[in-house]
N, C-alpha and C positions, 0 to 999 in steps of 0.2 A: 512416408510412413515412419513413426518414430519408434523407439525401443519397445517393443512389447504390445505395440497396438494392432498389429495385421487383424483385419476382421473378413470375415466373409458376408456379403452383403445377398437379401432377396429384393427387387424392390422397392431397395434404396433402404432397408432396416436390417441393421446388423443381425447376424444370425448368430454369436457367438460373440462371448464379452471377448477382450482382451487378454494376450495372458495371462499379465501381470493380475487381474483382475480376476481370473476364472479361477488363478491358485491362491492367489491369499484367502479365499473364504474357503478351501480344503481343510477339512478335519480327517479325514482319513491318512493318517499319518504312514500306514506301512506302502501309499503309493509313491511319493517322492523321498527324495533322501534329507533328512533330518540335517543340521549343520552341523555337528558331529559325527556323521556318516560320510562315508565314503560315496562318493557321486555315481561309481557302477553300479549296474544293476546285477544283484545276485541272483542266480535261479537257484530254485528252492523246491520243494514242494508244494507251496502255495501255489504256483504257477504253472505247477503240473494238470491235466485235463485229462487222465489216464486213455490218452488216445493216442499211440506211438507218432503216428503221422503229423501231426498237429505240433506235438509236444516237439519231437527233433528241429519242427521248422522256427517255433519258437524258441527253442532254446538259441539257435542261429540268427535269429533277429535279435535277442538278447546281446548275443557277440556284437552285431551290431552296433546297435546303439552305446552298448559300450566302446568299440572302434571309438565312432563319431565324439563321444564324451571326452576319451583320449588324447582325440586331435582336437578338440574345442579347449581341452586345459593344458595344451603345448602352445604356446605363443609366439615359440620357432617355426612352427607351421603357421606358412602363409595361407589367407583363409580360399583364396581360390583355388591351392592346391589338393585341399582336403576329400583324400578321395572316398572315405566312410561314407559322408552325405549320399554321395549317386549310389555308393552301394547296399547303402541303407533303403535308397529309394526302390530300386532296380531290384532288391529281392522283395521289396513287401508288397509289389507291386505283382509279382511272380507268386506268391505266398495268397494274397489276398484270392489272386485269380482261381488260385489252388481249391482254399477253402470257398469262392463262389460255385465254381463246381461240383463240388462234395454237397452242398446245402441243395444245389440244384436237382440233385442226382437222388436223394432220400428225401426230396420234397420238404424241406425244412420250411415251417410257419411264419418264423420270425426272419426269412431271408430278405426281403425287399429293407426291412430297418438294417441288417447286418449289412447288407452290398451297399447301403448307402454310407453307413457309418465308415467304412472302404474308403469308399471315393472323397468322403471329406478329410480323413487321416491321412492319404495321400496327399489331398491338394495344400492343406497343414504343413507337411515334412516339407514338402518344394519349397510352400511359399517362406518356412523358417531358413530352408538351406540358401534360399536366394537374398530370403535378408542376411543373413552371416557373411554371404560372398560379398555383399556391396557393401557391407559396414552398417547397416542401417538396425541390427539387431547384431549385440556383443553377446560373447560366450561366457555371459554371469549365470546367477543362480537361476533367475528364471527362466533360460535356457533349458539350463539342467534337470529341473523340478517339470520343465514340459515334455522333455524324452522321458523322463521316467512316467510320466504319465500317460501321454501318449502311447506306450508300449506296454504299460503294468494293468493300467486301468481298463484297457481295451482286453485282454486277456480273461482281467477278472469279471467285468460282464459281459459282452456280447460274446467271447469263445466259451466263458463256464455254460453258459447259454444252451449254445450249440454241442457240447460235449453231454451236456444230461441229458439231451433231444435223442444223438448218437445214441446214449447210449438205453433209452427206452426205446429206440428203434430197433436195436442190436437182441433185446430181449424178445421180439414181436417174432413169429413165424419169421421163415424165411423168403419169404415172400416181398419183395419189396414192391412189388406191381400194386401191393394192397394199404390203403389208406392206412396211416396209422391211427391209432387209438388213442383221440385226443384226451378224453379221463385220465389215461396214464401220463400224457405226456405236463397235462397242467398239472399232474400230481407231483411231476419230479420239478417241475420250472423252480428255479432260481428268483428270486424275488426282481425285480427293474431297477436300475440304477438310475436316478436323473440324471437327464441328459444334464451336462456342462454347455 
């Protein structure tokens, strides 16, 4: 596999371009870091989802990935010893299960796309951490333009998503036994992002 090409395959047809490929035609400039910018990820307001729960665990995934950015731009760290990757894995993996719960439990709509879009962000982070460990993907830019993505982009739709849902649920009776009130809920929806 060469720099930048891990693909996930259905059936023999790629399900997803390349990285190198998926961000060069990015115009949304406030998700990766510009070359002027600094490679961490800030949290902000933008990334806030006025949901405590949510917001703490992501701010912690933010440490994260920043961690991992850390040890990707120390070159004194040798790359199998870098311990961010697992921990990077190991909470989002804890975090993800978290938030499958929570969508399960208020009956969220949009869950079967959000638990899957999960399971490929995980299988992602592995398969980047496992090329980093073998050498087979360096810790250049589009490394770094894929954490940031990976973690900003996912926040701003499939969690902004879920935190409008929260919170026209949170409005609704107390009652959570009782179906919610999809008028409201397509009324607050957040527009769809195409998928990458």
């Amino acid at each position: 596999m060469t720099q930048g090409s891990m693909r996930l395959r259905r059936n023999g047809q790629p399900l997803l371009q390349s990285r190198s490929q998926a961000f060069a035609s990015r115009t949304d400039n406030d998700l990766g870091p510009s070359e002027s910018e600094s490679a961490m990820i800030e949290w902000n307001a933008r990334l806030e989802l006025d949901n405590a729960a949510l917001d703490g665990e992501h701010h912690h995934l933010v440490d994260l990935v920043n961690r991992v950015l850390d040890e990707l731009g120390n070159p004194a760290i040798d790359a199998s010893k870098r311990a961010g990757f697992e921990s990077l894995i190991d909470f989002s993996r804890k975090h993800f299960a978290s938030e499958e719960r929570l969508m399960m439990g208020v009956g969220y709509c949009d869950a079967a796309s959000h638990i899957c879009q999960h399971g490929h962000l995980i299988r992602e982070i592995e398969q980047l951490w496992a090329d980093v460990r073998s050498g087979r993907q360096l810790a250049d830019s589009t490394t770094v333009t894929y954490l940031h993505v990976w973690m900003v982009d996912h926040i701003l739709t499939f969690d902004k998503r879920l935190a409008a849902f929260l919170k026209v649920r949170a409005s609704e009776p107390a009652n959570l036994e009782q179906p919610l009130d999809r008028t409201a809920w397509a009324a607050a929806r957040l527009p769809r992002r195409r998928a990458v």
